[in-house]
N, C-alpha and C positions, 0 to 999 in steps of 0.2 A: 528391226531398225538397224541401219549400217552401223557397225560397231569400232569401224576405222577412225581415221582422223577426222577430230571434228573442224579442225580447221581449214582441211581441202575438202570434209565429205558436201553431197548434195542434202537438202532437208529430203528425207524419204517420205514414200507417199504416204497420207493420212488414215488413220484408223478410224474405220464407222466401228466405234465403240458403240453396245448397248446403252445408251444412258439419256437421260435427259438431262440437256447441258443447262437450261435453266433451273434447276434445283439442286441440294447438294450434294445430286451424284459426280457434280464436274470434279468437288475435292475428294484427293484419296486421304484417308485417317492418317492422320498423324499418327496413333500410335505404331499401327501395321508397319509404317514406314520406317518407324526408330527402328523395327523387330528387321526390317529388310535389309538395313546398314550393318546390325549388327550378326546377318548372318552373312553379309559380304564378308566383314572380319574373321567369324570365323572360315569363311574359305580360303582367306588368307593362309591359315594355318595343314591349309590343303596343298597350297600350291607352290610342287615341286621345285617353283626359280630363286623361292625364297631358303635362306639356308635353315638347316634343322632347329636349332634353339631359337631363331628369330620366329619361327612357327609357332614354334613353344608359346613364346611370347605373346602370339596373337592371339592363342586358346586361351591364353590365363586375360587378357585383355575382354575377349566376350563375355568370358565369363564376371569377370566383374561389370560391367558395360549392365549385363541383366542382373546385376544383384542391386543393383544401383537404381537401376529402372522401375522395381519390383516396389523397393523401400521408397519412391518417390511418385511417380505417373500412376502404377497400380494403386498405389494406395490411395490416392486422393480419388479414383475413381472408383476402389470401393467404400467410399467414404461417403460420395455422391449415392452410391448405389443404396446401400443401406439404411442411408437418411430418406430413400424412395424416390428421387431425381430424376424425373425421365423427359428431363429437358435435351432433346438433340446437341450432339455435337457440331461443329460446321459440316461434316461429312453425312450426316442427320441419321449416325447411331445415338441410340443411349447409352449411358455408363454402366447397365448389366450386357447391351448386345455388346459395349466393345471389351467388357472383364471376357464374355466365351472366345471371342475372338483370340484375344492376346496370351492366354490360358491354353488355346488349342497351339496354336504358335511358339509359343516359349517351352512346353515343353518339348514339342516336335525338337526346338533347338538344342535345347536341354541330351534330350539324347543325343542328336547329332556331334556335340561335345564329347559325349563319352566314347563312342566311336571313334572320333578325332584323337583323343587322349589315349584308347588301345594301340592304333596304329603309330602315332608320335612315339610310343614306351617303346614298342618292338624297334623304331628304327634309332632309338636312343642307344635299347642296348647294343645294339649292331655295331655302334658309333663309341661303345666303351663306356655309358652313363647309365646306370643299375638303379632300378625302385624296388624295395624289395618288400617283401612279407615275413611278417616273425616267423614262418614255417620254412622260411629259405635262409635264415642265419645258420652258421656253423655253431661249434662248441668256442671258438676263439672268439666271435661276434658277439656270443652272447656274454661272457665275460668282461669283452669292453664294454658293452652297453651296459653293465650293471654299475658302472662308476659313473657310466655318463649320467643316468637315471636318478641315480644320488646325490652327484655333484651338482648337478645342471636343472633336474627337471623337480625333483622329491621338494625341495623347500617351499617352489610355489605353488605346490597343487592343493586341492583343497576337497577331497570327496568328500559326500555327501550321502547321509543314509535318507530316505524317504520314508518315515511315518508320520503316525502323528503328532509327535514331540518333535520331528523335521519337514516342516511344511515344505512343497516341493521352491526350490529357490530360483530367484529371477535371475533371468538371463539375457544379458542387454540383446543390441542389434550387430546383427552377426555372430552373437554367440556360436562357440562349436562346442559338442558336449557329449558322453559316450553315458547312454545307458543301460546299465546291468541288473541283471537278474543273478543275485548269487546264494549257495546254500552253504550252509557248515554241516561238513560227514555229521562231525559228534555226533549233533543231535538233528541234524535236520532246518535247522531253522534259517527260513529263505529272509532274504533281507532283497530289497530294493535300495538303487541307490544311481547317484548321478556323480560325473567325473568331468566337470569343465575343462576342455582342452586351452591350459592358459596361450594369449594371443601370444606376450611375450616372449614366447620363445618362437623360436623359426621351424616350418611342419617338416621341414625334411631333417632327418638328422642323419649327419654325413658318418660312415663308417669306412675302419682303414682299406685300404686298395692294393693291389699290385699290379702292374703290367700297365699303368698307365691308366685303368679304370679307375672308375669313382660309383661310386655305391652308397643307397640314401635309402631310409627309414623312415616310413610316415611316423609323427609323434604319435598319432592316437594307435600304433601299432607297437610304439615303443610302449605307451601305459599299458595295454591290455599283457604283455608280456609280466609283468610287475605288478598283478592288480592283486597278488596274494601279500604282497608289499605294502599296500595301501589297508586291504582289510582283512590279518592276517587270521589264516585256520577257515576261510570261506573260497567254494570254487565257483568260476564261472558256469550257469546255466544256461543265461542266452545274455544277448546282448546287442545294440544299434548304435549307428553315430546320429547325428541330427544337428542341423545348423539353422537357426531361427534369424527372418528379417521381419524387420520390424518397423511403422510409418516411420519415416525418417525427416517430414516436411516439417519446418516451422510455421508456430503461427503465435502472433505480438499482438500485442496492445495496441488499438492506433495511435492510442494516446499515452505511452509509456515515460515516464517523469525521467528516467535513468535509463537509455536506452542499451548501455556495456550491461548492467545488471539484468534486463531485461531479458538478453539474448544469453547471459548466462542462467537462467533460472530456464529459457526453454532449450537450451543444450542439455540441461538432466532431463525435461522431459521427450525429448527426445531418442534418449537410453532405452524410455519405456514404454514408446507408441505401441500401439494396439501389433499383433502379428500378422505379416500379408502373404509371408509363405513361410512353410515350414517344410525342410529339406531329410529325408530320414533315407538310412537305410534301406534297400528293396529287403524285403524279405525278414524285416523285422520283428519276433514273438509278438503276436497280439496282444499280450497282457502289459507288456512296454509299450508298445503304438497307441494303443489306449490310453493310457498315464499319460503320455506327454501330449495328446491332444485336449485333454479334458484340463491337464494345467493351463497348458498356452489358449484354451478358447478357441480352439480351432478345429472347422470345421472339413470333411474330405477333401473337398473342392480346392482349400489350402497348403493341402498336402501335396509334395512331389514326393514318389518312391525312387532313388537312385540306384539303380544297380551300376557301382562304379565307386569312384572317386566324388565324395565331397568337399565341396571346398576346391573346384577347381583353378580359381581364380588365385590360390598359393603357387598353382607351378610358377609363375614369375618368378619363384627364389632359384628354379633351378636352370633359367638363362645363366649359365656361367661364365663369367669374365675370364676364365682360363682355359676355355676351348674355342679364340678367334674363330678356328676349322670351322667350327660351326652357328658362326655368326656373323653380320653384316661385315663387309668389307671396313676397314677404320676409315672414317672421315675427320676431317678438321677443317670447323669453318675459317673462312678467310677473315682476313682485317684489311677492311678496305683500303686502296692505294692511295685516295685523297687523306686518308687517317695517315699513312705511312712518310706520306710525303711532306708533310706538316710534323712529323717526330711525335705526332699521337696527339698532339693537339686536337680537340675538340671542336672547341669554337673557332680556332683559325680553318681547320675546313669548313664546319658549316659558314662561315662569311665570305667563302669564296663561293659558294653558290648551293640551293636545299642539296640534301644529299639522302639520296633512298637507298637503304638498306632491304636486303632478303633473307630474313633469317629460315632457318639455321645456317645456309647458304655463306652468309658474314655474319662473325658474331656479334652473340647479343650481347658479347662483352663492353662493344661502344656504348649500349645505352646504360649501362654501370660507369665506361670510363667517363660517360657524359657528367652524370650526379658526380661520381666521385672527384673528379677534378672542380667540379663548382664548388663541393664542398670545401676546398682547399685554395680555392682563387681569391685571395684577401680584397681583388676586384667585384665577387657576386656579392650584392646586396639580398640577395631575394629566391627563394623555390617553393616553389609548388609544388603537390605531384597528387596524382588519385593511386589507390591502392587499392585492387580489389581481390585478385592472389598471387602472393611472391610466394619464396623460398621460406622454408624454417630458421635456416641463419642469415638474412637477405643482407647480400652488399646492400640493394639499393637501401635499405633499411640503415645497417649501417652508413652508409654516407649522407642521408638525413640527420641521421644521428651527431653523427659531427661536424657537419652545417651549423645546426642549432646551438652547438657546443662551444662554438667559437662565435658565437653571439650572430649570427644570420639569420633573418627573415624568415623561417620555414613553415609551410602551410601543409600538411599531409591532410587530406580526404581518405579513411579509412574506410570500407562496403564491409560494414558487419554482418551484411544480409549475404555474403557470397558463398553458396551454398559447401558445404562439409569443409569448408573454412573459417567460420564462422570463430572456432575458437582461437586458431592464432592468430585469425586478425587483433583479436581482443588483448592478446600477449603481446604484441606488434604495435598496437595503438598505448598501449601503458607508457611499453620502453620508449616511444616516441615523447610522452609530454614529460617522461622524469629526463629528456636529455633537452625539453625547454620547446618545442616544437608545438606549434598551434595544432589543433589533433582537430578535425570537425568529420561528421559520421551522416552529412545527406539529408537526404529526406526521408521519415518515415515510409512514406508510399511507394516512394522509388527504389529500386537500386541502382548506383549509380554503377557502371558498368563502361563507362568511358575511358580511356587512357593517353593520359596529356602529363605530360612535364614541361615546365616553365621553367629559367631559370633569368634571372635579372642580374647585368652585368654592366656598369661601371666604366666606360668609353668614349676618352678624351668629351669629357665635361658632359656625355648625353648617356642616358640608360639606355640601353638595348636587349631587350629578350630576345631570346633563343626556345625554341619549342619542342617541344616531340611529339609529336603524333604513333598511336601506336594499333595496330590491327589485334596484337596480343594481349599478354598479363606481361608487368612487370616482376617475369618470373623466369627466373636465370638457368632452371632444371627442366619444365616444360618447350621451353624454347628452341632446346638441343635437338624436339623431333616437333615442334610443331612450324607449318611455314607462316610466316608472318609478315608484316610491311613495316618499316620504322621509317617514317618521315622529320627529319633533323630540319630547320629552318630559321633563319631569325628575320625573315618577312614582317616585316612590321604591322600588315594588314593580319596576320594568322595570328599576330602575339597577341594584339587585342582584343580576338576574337577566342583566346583561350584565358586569356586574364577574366573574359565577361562570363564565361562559362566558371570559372574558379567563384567567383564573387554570386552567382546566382547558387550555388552548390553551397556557398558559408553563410551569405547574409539573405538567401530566396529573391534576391532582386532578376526581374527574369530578364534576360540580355536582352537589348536590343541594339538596332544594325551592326548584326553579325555581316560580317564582309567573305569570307569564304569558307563558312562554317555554317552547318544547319543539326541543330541538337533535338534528341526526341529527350522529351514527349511533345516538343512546342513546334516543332518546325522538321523535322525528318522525315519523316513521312510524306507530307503534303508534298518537300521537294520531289522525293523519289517518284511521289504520283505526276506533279506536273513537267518533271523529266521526260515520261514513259510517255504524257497523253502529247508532246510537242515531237516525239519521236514518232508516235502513229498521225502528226497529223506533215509532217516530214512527209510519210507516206503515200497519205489521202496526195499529195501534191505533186507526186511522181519521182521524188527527189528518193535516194541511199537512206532506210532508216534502219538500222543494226542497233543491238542492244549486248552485252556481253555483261555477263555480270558472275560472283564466284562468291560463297559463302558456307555456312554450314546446313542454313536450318532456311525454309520456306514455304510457311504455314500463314502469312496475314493475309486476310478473303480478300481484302480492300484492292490490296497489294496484286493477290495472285488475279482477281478480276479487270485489273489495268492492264495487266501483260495481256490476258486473254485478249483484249476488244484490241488491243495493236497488234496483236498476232491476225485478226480479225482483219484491220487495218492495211495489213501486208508487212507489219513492221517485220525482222527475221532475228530469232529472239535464239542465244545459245547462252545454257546455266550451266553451271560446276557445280554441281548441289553435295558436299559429301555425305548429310545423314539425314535427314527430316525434309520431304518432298511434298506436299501438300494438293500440288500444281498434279494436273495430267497434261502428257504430253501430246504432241501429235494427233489430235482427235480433230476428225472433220467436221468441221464449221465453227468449231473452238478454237484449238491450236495447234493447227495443220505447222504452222511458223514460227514453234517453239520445239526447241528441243533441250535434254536435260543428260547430264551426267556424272556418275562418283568417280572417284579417285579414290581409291585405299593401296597405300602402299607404306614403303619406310619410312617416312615422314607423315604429320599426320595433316593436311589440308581443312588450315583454321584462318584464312586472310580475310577479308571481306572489299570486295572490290567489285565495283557497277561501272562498266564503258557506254557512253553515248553517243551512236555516230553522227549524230547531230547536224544530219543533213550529208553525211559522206559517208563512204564505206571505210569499217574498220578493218586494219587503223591506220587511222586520220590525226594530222596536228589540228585539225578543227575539231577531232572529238571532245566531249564533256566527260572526265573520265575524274572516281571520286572511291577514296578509301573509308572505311568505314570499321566504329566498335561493333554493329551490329548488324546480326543476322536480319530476316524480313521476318520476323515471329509478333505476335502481335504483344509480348511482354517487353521486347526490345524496342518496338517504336511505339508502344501506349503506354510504358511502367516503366522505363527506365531512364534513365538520364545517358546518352547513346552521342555518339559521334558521326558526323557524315562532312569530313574535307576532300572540299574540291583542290586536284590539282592545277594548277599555274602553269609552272614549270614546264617549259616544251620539252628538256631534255629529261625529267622526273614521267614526268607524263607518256613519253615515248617507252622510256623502262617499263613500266607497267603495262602501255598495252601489244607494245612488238614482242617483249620478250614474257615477263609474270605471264598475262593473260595466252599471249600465244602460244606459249608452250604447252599450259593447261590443254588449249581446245586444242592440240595437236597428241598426245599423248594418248597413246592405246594401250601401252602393256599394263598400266593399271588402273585402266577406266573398266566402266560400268554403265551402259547406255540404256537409261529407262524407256521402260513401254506405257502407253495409254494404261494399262490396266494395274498400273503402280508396280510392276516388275523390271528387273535388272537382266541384262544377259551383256554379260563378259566375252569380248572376242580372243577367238580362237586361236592360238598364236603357235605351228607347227612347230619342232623341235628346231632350234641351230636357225631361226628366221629371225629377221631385226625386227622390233617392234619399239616404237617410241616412247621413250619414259622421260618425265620430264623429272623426277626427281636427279635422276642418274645424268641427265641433263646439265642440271643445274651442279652439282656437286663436280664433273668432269671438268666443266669448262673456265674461263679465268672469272674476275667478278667482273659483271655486268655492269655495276652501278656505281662502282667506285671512280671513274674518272670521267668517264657519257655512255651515251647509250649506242647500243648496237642498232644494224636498222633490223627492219621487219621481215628483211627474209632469211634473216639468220638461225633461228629452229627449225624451218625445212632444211636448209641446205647446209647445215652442221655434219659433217663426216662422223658416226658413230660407229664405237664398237657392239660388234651382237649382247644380245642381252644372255 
């Protein structure tokens, strides 16, 4: 497949894949597919246009990406497996054919990491940044290190002897831990024993430098140096590292009385889920590799041997903020000029007309200066807001906080259920109702996963709300690399339509005539299906039917089966899919008239946005064109309480699809264009050649959205510098 611009390319000719497209050969596995994204990423970490440490960044990134994966998707489907499950998946494996699968796969990755991680080190040190081994410290190294070891590491450790007066001790998820095999001369007597590498501290430990280097100490190379320290008159006989994960998924009550207590009594059990892999040193004495499988329950199959680095998902501590050289260029997002021009006023721009933000592109500072200023407008009577993940110290958090403090209407919607957040939502939802805020937590079944802010304001004798719409988390650190859509409004049709959405969320009353709003689990879907079937039948009719749509994840059969039959139709279908693909592309008598592709770059491509040409070719001011909370995954529009606002706005609507979406389908230097057979191939891009990136794009040029929009032929014919 043509791996150029998707926005001037042709649809290329159709693959006679092997398959039969009425069964569920036409889906390719979700899971295969998460394993496909995340070995885009680590190529990332390959490729040379990217600076040194930002590479870094991408290797500790996969690697957490599969630690993640393992503690949650594996797990639940060897959960499936061992309860004997052998109900097909939509792609019509079972949960033991897709454990070989994903098992054969992650480790291939697995190594490929470790490779990636030798060649990153060699060109670190080239670059003046030292990992070292206790066998390459000097006599001076070692004598710092023994204060560091004392002062720093000695108080919190905790060995551990193993007999039978010391049962072998638990070890949560993620545990890291060093086991040894040691003797005493005297007399011989061999002791086992376990050395948890505490989290708290940081695994690299920096030692002094000259000439401008920097030089760092794995911790668990620092304790083995000192382990006559810990168990003194005993030497080391053999010894491994080993890092356990552990099922990470919750699972509730339906009917839980105290739902905060609830999801705190399965955050401990969560500490102690069953183990789904178990990571050990390659080359580990068999009399240790034995012990700790026989503690942890765990069978070969769970076992990865690493020859390398474990734990590789810590290099993130050594992206360093004091070597620019070798990392991204500095950006700073803009503040929009309708913001500027108003003296930072919030609601005097939004009342001059919606106003669509692109983060990180502009920041996500507005939708803080939004609350925060309401919170201070002795005019706002009223806020709302859903919270599903912020920040540890959250402005927006505070600015509810002192909303409610000076006597205001506040409504926060906390998602307890939002996964490995779960506890500081619960820290987050406390400090909300001691500062007097209405706190309400959803629906058991659902999680609500929407993001809307309301704020009610007091204007010459009438209330008028003001709205947010938001593609993201009201989350002020994720936002700085993920791209998102903030839609600001005080439309009087979208207020209502987000008030009826707030009241069905606190009091289960389920909205009706929503005006330009369609929520799942009630009404999102169905639109998105009768969007798709009016556009193929567009088609049937001889009329422009285009489809553009961008998200992260696209796995609903229902879903991916409407695209199919418009593609069928003649509709001419182009996705931004950046991780989970469900869909085949290109396949003849399927979907010859779909095409699919990722984005993995500096920013990380998380908006959610579907265009309809709606009888014209995009883009069209007659398109139907709709921002969205959610992915097309079948938890997002069958279990969640989801978002899908259509735009109005000619000149909000043109932003998104001349410039958002165009730039997307035009971008090649960090696209990824899928084949029928659920494969990616990344085009070629020769030394010193221009190739189109639309993040570099966006970041270059002035803001887009702060005063109107540009037209549609502005990302072709933009003069760029080489990449």
């Amino acid at each position: 497949m043509n791996t150029a611009n998707f926005l001037e390319g042709a649809f290329p000719a159709p693959t006679a894949l092997d398959i039969d497209t009425a069964t569920p050969a036409r889906f390719f596995n979700r899971e295969l597919s998460w394993l496909g994204f995340n070995w885009r990423v680590l190529e990332e970490a390959e490729n040379l246009r990217v600076p040194l440490l930002e590479r870094l960044r991408f290797l500790s990134i996969s690697a957490t990406n599969l630690d993640e994966f393992y503690t949650v998707r594996v797990a639940g489907l060897r959960e499936l497996a061992n309860a004997g499950n052998t109900s097909p998946g939509l792609d019509g494996l079972t949960p033991a054919e897709q454990l070989v699968m994903i098992n054969e796969n992650a480790r291939q990755l697995m190594s490929r990491q470790q490779e990636v991680f030798n060649a990153l080190q060699a060109e670190m040190a080239e670059n003046g940044i030292h990992i070292l081994t206790r066998d390459a410290l000097s006599k001076d190294d070692i004598a710092y290190l023994e204060d560091v070891f004392i002062e720093q590491v000695f108080p919190v450790l905790s060995p551990l002897a193993i007999d039978p007066a010391h049962p072998f001790p638990f070890l949560p998820n993620e545990g890291f831990a060093l086991a040894l095999q040691l003797e005493r001369p005297s007399d011989k007597r061999q002791l086992r024993s376990l050395l948890p590498v505490p989290a708290q501290i940081d695994r690299f430990v920096p030692l002094p430098s000259g000439d401008g280097d920097q030089r760092f100490l794995p911790l668990e190379e620092l304790l083995q140096l000192h382990i006559t320290r810990l168990f003194p008159g005993y030497k080391i006989k053999g010894s491994c590292a080993f890092k356990v994960l552990r099922d990470s998924d919750l699972e509730l009550e339906d009917e839980a009385e105290d739902l905060v207590r609830e999801f705190e009594v399965a955050l401990k059990r969560r500490r102690r889920g069953e183990v789904v892999r178990l990571k050990l040193s390659a080359g580990a004495p068999p009399a240790l590799k034995s012990l700790i499988m026989h503690e942890l329950h765990v069978t070969e199959d769970t076992v990865v041997e690493v020859d390398g680095l474990i734990g590789i998902a810590d290099l993130g501590e050594l992206v360093l903020d004091n070597r620019p050289d070798l990392l991204w260029p500095p950006f700073a997002p803009r503040v929009p000029e309708r913001v500027q021009d108003h003296d930072g006023d919030m609601f005097a721009a939004i009342r001059q007309k919606d106003m669509l933000l692109h983060h990180p592109y502009e920041t996500f500072d507005m939708v803080v200066r939004f609350l925060t200023q309401a919170a201070r407008d002795p005019n706002v009577v009223a806020i709302k807001q859903t919270l599903y993940r912020t920040s540890k110290r959250s402005p927006i958090v505070e600015a509810l906080c002192e909303a409610a403090e000076d006597g205001k209407s506040v409504t926060a919607l906390v998602e307890l259920k939002a996964r490995f957040d779960e506890a500081a939502n619960i820290r987050q939802s406390r400090r909300l109702e001691r500062a007097g805020a209405h706190v309400v937590y959803g629906f058991m079944q659902y999680k609500t996963h929407a993001k809307i802010s309301t704020v009610v304001r007091r204007e010459d004798d009438k209330l008028v709300t003001y709205t947010h719409f938001g593609t993201g988390n009201y989350h002020p650190i994720t936002a700085r690399i993920y791209t998102d859509l903030s839609l600001f409004t005080c439309d009087a049709s979208l207020g209502r339509d987000a008030t009826k959405v707030f009241n069905y969320l606190s009091g289960y009353a389920q909205p009706e005539g929503l005006e330009n709003l369609a929520i799942s689990p009630i009404s999102l879907k169905q639109t998105l299906l009768d969007r798709i079937a009016t556009e193929a039948a567009h088609a049937r009719d001889g009329k422009p039917a285009m489809i553009w749509a961008k998200m992260n994840s696209l796995v609903e059969p229902d879903v991916i089966d409407a695209l199919y039959a418009a593609s069928q139709d003649g509709v001419k279908i182009s996705l931004v899919i950046r991780g989970i693909c469900g869909l085949r592309p290109g396949v003849a008598g399927l979907s010859e008239n779909i095409r699919v592709k990722s984005i993995v770059g500096r920013f990380l491509e998380h908006s959610r946005i579907v265009c309809f040409g709606n009888g014209h070719t995009l883009p069209s001011k007659k398109s139907k064109v709709y921002i969205s909370s959610a992915d097309w995954m079948g938890r997002n529009l069958n279990r969640r309480v989801e978002t899908l606002v259509e735009i109005t706005n000619a000149t909000v609507k043109a932003q998104i699809v001349s410039q958002v979406m165009a730039a997307n389908m035009a971008d090649v230097a960090q696209s990824w264009v899928m084949a029928a057979d659920g494969s990616f191939t990344r085009a070629t891009i020769p030394e010193g050649e221009f190739a189109f990136n639309c993040h570099r794009f966006f970041m270059e040029n002035p803001s887009l959205s702060g005063r109107g929009s540009a037209g549609a032929s502005d990302v072709p014919q933009l003069t760029h510098t080489d990449d």
